[in-house]
N, CA, C and O atoms as a printed pandas DataFrame, in Angstrom:
     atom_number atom_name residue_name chain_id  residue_number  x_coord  y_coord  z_coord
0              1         N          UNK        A               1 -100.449   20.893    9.559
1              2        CA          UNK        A               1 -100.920   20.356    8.297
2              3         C          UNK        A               1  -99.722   19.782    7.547
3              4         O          UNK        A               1  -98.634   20.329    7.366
4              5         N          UNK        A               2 -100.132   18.562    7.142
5              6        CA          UNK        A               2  -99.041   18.055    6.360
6              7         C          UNK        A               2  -99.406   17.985    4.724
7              8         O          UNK        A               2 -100.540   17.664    4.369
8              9         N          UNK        A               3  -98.393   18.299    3.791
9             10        CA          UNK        A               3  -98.938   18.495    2.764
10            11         C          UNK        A               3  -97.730   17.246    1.620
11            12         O          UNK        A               3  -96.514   17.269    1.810
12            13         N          UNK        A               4  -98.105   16.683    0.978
13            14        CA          UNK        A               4  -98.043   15.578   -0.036
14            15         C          UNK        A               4  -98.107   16.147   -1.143
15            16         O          UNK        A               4  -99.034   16.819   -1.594
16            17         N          UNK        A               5  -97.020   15.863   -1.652
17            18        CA          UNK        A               5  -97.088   16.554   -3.348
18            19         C          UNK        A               5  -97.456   14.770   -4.011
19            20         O          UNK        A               5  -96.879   13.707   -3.786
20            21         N          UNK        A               6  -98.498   15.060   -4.760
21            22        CA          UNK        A               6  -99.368   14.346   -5.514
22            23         C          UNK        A               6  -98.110   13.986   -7.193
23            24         O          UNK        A               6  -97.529   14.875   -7.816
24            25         N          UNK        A               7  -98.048   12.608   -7.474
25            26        CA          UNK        A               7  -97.814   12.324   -8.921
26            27         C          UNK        A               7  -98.610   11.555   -9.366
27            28         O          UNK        A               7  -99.269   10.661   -8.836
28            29         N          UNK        A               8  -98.521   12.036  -10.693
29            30        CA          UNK        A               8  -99.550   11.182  -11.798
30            31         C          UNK        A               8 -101.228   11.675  -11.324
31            32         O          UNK        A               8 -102.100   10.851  -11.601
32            33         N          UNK        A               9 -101.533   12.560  -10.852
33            34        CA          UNK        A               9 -102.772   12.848  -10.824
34            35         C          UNK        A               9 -102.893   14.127  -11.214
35            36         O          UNK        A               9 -101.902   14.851  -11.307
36            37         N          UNK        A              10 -104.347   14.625  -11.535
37            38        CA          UNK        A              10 -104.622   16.493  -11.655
38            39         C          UNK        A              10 -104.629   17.081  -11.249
39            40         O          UNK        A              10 -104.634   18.230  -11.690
40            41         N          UNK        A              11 -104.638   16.554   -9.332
41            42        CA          UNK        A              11 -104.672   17.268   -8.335
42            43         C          UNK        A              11 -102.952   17.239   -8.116
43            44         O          UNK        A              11 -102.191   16.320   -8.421
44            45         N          UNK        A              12 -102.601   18.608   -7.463
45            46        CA          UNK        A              12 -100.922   18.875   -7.425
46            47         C          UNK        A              12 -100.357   18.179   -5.982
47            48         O          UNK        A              12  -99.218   17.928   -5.589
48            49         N          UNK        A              13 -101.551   18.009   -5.451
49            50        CA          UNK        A              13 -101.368   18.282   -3.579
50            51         C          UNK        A              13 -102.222   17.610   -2.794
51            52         O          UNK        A              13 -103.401   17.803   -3.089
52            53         N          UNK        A              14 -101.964   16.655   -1.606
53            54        CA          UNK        A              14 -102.654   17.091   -1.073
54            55         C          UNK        A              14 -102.617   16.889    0.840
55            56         O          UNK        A              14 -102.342   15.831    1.406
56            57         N          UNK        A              15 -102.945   18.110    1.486
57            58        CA          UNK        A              15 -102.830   18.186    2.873
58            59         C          UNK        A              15 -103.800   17.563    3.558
59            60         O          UNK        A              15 -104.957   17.378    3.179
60            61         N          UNK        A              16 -103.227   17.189    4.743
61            62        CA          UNK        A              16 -104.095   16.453    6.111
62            63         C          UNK        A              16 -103.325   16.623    7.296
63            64         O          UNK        A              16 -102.185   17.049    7.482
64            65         N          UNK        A              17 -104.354   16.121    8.176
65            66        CA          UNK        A              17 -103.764   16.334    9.269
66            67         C          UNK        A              17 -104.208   15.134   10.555
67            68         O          UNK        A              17 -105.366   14.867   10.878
68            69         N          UNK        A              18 -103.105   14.603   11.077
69            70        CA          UNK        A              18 -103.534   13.060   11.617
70            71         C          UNK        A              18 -103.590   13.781   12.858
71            72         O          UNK        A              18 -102.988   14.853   12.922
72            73         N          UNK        A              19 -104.367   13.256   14.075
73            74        CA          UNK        A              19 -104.532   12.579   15.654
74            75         C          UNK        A              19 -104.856   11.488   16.089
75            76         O          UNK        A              19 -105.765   10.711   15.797
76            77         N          UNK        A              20 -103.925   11.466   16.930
77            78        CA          UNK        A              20 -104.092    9.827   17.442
78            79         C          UNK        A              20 -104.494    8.466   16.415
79            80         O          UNK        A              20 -105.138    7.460   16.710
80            81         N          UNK        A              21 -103.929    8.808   15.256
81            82        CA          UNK        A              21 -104.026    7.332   14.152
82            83         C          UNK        A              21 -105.523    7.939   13.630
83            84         O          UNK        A              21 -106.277    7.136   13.081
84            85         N          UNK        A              22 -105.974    9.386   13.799
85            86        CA          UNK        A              22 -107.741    9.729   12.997
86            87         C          UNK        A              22 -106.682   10.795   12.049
87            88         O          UNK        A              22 -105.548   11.195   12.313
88            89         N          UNK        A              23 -107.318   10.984   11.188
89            90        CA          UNK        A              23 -107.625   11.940   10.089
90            91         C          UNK        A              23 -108.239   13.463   10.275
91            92         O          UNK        A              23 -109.449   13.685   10.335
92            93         N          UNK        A              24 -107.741   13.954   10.315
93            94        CA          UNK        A              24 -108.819   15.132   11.651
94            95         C          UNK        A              24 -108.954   16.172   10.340
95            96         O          UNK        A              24 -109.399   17.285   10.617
96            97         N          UNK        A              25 -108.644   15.937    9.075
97            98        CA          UNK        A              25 -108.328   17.567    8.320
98            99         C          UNK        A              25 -107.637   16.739    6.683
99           100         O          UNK        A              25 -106.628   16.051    6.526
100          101         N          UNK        A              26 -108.608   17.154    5.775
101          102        CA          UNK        A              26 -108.003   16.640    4.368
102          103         C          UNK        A              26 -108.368   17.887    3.437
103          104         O          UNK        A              26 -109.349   18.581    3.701
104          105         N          UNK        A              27 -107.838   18.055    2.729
105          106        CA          UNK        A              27 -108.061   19.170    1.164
106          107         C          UNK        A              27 -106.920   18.681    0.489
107          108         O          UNK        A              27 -105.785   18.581    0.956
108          109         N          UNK        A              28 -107.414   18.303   -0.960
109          110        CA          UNK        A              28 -106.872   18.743   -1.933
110          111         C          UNK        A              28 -106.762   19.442   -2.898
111          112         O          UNK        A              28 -107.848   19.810   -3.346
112          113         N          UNK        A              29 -105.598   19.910   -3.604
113          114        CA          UNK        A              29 -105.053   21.176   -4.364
114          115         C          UNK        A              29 -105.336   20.675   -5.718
115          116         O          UNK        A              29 -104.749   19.671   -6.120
116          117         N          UNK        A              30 -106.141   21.259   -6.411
117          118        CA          UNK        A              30 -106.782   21.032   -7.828
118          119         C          UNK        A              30 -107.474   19.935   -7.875
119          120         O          UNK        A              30 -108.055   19.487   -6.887
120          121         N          UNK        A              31 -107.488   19.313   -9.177
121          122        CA          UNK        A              31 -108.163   18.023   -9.404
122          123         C          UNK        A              31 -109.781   18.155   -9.446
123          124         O          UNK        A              31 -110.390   19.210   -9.621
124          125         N          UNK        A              32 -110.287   17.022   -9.272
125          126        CA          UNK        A              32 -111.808   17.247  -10.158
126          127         C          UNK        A              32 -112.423   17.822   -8.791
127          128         O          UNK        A              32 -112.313   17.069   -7.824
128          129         N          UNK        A              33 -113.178   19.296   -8.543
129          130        CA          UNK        A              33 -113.668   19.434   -7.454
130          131         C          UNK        A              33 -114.351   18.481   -7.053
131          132         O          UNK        A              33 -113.833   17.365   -7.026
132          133         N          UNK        A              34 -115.283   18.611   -6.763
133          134        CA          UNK        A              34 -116.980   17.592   -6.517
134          135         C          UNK        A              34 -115.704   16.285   -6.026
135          136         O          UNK        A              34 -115.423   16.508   -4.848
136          137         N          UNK        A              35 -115.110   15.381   -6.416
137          138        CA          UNK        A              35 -114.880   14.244   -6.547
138          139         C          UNK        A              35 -113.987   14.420   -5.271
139          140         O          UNK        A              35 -114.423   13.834   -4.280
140          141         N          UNK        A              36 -112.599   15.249   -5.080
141          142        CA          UNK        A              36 -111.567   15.500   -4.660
142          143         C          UNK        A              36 -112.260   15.943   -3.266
143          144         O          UNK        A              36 -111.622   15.641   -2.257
144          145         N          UNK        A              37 -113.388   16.566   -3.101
145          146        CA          UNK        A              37 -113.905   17.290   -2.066
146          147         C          UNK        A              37 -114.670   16.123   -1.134
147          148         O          UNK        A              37 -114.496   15.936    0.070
148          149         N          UNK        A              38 -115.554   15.404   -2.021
149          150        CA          UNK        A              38 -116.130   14.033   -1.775
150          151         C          UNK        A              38 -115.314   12.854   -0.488
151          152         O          UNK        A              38 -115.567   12.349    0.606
152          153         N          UNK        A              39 -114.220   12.890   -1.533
153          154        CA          UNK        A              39 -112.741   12.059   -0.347
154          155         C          UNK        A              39 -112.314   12.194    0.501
155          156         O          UNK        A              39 -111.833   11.400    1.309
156          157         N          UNK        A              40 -112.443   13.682    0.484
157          158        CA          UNK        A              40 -111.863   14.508    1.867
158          159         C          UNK        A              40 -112.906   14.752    2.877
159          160         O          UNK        A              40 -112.527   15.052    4.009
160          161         N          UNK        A              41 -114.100   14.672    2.642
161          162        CA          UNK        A              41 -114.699   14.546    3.889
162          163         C          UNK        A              41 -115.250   13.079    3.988
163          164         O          UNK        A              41 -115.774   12.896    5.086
164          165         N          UNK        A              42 -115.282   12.186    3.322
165          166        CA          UNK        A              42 -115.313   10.901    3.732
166          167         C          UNK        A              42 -114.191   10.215    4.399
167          168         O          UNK        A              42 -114.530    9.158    4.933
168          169         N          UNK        A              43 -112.802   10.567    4.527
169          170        CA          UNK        A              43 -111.779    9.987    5.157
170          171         C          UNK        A              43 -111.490   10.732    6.464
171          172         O          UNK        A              43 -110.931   10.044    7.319
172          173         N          UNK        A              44 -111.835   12.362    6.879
173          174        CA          UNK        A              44 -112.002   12.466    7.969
174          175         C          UNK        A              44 -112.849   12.087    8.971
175          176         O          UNK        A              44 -114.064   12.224    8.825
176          177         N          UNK        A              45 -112.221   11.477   10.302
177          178        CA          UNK        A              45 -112.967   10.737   11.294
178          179         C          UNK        A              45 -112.152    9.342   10.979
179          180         O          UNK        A              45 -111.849    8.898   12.086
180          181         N          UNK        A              46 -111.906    8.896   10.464
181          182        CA          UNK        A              46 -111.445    7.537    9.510
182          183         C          UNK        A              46 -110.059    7.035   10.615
183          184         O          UNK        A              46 -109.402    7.896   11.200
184          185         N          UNK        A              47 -109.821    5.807   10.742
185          186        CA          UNK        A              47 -108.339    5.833   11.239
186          187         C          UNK        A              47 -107.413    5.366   10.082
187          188         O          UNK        A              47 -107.746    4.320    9.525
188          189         N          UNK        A              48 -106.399    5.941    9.685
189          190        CA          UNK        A              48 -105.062    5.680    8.734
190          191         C          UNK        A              48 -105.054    4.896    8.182
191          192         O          UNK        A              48 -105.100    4.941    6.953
192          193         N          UNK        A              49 -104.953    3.212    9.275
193          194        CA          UNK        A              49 -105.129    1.968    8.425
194          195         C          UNK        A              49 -106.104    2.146    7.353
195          196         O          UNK        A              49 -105.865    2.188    6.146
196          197         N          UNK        A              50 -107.325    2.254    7.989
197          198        CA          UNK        A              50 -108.478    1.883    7.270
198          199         C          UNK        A              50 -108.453    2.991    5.719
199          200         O          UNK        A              50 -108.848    2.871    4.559
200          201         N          UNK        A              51 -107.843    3.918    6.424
201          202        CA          UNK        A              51 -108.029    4.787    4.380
202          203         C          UNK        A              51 -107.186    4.316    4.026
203          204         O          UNK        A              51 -107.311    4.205    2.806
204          205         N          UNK        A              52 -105.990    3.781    4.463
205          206        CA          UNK        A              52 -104.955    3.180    3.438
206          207         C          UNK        A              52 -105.563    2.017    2.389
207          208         O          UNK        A              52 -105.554    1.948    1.160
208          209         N          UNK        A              53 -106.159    1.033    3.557
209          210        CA          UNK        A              53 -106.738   -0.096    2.996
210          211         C          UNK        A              53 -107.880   -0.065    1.939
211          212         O          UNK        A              53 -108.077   -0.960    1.117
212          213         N          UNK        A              54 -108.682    1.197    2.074
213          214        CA          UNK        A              54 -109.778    1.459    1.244
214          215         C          UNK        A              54 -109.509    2.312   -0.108
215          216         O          UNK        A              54 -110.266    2.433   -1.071
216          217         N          UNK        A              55 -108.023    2.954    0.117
217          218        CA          UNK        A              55 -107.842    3.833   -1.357
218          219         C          UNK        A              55 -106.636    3.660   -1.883
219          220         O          UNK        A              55 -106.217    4.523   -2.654
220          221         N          UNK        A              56 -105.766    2.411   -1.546
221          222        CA          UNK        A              56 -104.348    1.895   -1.935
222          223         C          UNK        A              56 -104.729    1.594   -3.312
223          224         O          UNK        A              56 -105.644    0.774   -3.393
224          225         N          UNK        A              57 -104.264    2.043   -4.431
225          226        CA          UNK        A              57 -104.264    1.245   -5.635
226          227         C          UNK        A              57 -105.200    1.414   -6.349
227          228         O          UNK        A              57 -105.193    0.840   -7.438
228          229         N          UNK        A              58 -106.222    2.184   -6.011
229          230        CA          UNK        A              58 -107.235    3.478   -6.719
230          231         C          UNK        A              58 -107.001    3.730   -7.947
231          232         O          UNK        A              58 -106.169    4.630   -7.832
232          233         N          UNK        A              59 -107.202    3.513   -9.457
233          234        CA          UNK        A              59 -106.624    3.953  -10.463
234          235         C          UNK        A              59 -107.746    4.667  -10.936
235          236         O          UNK        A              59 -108.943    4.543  -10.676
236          237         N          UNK        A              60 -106.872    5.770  -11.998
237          238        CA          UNK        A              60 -107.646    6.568  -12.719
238          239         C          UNK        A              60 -106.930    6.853  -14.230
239          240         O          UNK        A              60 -105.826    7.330  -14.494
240          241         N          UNK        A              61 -108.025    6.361  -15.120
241          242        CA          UNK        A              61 -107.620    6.152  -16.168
242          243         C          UNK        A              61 -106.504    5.774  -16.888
243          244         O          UNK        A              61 -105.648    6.303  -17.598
244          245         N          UNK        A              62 -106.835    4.547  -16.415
245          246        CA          UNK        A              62 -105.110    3.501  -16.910
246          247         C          UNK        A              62 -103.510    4.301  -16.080
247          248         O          UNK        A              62 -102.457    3.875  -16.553
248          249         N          UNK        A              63 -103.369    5.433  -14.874
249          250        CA          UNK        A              63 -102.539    6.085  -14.855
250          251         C          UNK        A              63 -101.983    4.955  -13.843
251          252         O          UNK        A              63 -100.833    4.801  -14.255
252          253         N          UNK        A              64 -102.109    4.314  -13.041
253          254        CA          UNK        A              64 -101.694    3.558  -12.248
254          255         C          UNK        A              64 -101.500    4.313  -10.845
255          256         O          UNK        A              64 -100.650    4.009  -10.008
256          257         N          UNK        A              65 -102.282    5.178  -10.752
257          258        CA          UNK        A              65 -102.735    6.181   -9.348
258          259         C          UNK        A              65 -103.529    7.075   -9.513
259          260         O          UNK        A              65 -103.742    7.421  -10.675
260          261         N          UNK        A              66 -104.102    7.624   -8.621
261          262        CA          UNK        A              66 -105.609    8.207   -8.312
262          263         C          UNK        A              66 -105.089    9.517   -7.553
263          264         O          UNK        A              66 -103.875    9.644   -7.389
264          265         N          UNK        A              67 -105.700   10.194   -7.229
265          266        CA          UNK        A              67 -105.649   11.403   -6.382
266          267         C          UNK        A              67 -106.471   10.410   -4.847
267          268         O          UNK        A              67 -105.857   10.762   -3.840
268          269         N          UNK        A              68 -107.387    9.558   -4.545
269          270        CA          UNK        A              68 -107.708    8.355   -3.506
270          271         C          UNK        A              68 -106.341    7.924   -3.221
271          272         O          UNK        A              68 -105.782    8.066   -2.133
272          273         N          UNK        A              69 -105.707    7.248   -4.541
273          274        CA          UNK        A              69 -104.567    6.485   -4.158
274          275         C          UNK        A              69 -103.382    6.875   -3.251
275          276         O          UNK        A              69 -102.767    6.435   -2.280
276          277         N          UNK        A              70 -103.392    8.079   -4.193
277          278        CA          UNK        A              70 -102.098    9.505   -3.639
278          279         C          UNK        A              70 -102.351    9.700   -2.305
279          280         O          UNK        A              70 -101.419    9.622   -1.505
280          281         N          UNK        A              71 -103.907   10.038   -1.797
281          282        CA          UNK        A              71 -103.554    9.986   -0.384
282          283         C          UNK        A              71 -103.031    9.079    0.202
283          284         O          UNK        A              71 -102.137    9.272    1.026
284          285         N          UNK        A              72 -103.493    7.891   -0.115
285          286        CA          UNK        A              72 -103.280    6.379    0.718
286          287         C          UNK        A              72 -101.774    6.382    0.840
287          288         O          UNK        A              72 -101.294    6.071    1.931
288          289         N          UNK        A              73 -100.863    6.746   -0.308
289          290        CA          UNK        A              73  -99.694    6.558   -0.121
290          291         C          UNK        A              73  -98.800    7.791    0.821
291          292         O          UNK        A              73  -97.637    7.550    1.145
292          293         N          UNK        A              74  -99.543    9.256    1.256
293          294        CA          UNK        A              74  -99.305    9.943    1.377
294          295         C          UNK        A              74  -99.377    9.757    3.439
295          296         O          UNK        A              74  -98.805   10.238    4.417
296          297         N          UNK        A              75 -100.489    8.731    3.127
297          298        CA          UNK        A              75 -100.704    8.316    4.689
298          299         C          UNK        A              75  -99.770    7.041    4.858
299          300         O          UNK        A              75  -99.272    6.848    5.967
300          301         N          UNK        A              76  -99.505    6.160    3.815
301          302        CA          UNK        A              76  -97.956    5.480    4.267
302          303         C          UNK        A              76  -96.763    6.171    4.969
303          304         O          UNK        A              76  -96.204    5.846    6.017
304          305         N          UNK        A              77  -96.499    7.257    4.090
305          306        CA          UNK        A              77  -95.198    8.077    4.520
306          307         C          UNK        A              77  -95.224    8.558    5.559
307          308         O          UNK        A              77  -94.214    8.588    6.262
308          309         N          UNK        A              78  -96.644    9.182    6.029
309          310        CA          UNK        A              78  -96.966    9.462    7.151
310          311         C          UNK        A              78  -96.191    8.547    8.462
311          312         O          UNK        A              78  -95.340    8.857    9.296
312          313         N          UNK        A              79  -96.978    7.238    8.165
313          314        CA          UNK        A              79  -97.227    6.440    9.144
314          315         C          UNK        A              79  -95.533    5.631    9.486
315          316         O          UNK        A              79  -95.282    5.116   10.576
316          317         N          UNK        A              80  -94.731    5.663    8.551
317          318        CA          UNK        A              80  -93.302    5.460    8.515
318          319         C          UNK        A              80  -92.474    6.106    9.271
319          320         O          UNK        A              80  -91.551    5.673    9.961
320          321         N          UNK        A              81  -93.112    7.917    8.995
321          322        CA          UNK        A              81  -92.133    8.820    9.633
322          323         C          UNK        A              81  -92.901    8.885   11.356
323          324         O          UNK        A              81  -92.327    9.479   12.269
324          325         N          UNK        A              82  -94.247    8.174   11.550
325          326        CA          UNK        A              82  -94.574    8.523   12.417
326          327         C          UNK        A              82  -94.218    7.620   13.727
327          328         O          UNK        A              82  -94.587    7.981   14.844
């Protein structure tokens, strides 16, 4: 499990876990349940590109990042170190 410390959002965190370019495993640490829980099982099964492309730039309330976004960028770093 790889875990992403989250900025600018409510959620602190958040972990996943990639195979073969899929998403196999997401939770995040605080933030709005229902919503945060929502993301995480809609992006598993998913391949990397495609959640990057679908939650890059996600804003939430004028903050200029999302807890969506945070992953997307969290799966950049990923995909850099990978």
């Amino acid at each position: 499990m790889i875990r992403h410390i989250n900025k600018g959002t409510c959620s602190s965190a958040v972990d996943f876990e990639v195979e073969n370019g899929i998403v196999t495993n997401c939770r995040f640490i605080g933030g709005c349940d229902g919503n945060t829980k929502g993301v995480a099982k809609l992006v598993i099964g998913r391949p990397v590109d495609e959640i990057i492309h679908l939650l890059d730039g996600v804003d939430c309330r004028g903050r200029g990042t999302s807890c969506p976004d945070q992953l997307a960028q969290a799966l950049k770093e990923y995909q850099q170190q990978h």
